[in-house]
N, C-alpha and C positions, 0 to 999 in steps of 0.2 A: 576335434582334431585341430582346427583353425584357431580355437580358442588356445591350445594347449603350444601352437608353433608360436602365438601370438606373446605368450607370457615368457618361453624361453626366448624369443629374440629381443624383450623387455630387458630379461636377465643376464643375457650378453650385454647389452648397450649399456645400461645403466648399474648393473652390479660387478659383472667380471671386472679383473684389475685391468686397466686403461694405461697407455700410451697419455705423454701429457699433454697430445693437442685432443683427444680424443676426450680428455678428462675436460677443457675446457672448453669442446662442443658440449660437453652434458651440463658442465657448469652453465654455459650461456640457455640450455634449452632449459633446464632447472630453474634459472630464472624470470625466464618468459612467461615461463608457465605461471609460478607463482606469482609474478606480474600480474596476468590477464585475471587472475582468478583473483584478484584481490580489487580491478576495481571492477568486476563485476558484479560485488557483495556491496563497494560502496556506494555506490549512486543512489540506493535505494534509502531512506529514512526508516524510522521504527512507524511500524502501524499500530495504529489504538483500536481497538475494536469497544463499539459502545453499545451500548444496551437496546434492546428493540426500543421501537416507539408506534404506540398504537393514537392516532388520532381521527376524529371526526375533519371530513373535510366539506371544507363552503359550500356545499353543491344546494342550494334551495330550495325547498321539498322533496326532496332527496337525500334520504343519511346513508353516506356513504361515508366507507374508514381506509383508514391507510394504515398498513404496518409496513413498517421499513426499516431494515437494520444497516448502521453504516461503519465503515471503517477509516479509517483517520490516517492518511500518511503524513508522518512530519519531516520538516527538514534538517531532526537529528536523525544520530544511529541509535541513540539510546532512549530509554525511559526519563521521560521530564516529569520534574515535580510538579511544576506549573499546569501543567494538564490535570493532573488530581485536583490541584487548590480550584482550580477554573472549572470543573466537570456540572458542579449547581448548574453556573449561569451558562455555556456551553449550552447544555440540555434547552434550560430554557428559552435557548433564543432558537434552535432549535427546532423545539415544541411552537415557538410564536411562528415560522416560517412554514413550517407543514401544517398549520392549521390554518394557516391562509390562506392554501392552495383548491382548487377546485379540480374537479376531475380532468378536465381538458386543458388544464396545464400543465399536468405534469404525465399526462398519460404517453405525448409522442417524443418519440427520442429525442427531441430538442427541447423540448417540457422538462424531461429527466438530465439533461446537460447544463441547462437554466438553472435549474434546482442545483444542482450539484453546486456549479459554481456561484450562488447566493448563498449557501450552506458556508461551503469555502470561505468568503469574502467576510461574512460575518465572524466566523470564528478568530479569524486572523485581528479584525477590529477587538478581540476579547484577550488574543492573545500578546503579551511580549517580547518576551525571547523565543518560545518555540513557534512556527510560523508553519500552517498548513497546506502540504507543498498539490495533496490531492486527496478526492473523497468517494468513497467507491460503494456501492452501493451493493449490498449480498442477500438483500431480501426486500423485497418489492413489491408488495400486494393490495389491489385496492378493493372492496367487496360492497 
């Protein structure tokens, strides 16, 4: 029923014929709206999402592994070619960073924010034009 009062007084305000200061209250909220919703889509870059990585990590008589999958935000909105051309060496610098890690470093949350932001740092070194604005981490498992 509230639903139903809610969508007729939509359909007054913004569809019945308008009075012309009426028409440009809806013109201005029309564009607010559209405003707000538009830079709340930009601020964000496009995410890369990269492929698991399983490695053995430093721990000395102890083989322990790491898998961890990461996601890539850039400081476009769009798909970069340069990310493809770079994904080899990416990977591999990558791969050299989490294989250097020992268990108690990257196990407490400032371990995994260290990480993060050395992941980060390097990439950006590999990168050009697209630049790594953040790295987010969506699978995380040490064994």
């Amino acid at each position: 029923m509230l639903l139903a009062a809610g969508v007729a007084a939509a359909w007054l305000f913004l569809l019945a014929p308008q009075s012309s200061e009426q028409s440009s209250v809806v013109e201005r909220i029309k564009h607010l709206w559209a405003s707000e919703k538009k830079s709340s889509i930009t601020g964000q870059g496009y995410i890369y999402k990269m492929e698991p990585y399983l490695v053995n990590l430093m721990d000395p008589g102890v083989p322990r592994y790491l898998k961890i999958t990461l996601h890539v935000e850039s400081n476009q909105e769009k798909v970069s070619e340069e990310y493809d051309k770079r994904l080899p060496q990416l990977r591999d610098a990558i791969l050299t960073i989490l294989s250097s890690k020992n268990y108690n470093d990257i196990m407490s949350s400032e371990g995994k924010t260290s990480l993060r932001e050395e992941i980060k740092a390097k990439m950006n070194q590999l990168l050009v034009g697209l630049k790594v604005q953040n790295v987010y981490f969506t699978e995380f498992v040490v064994q």
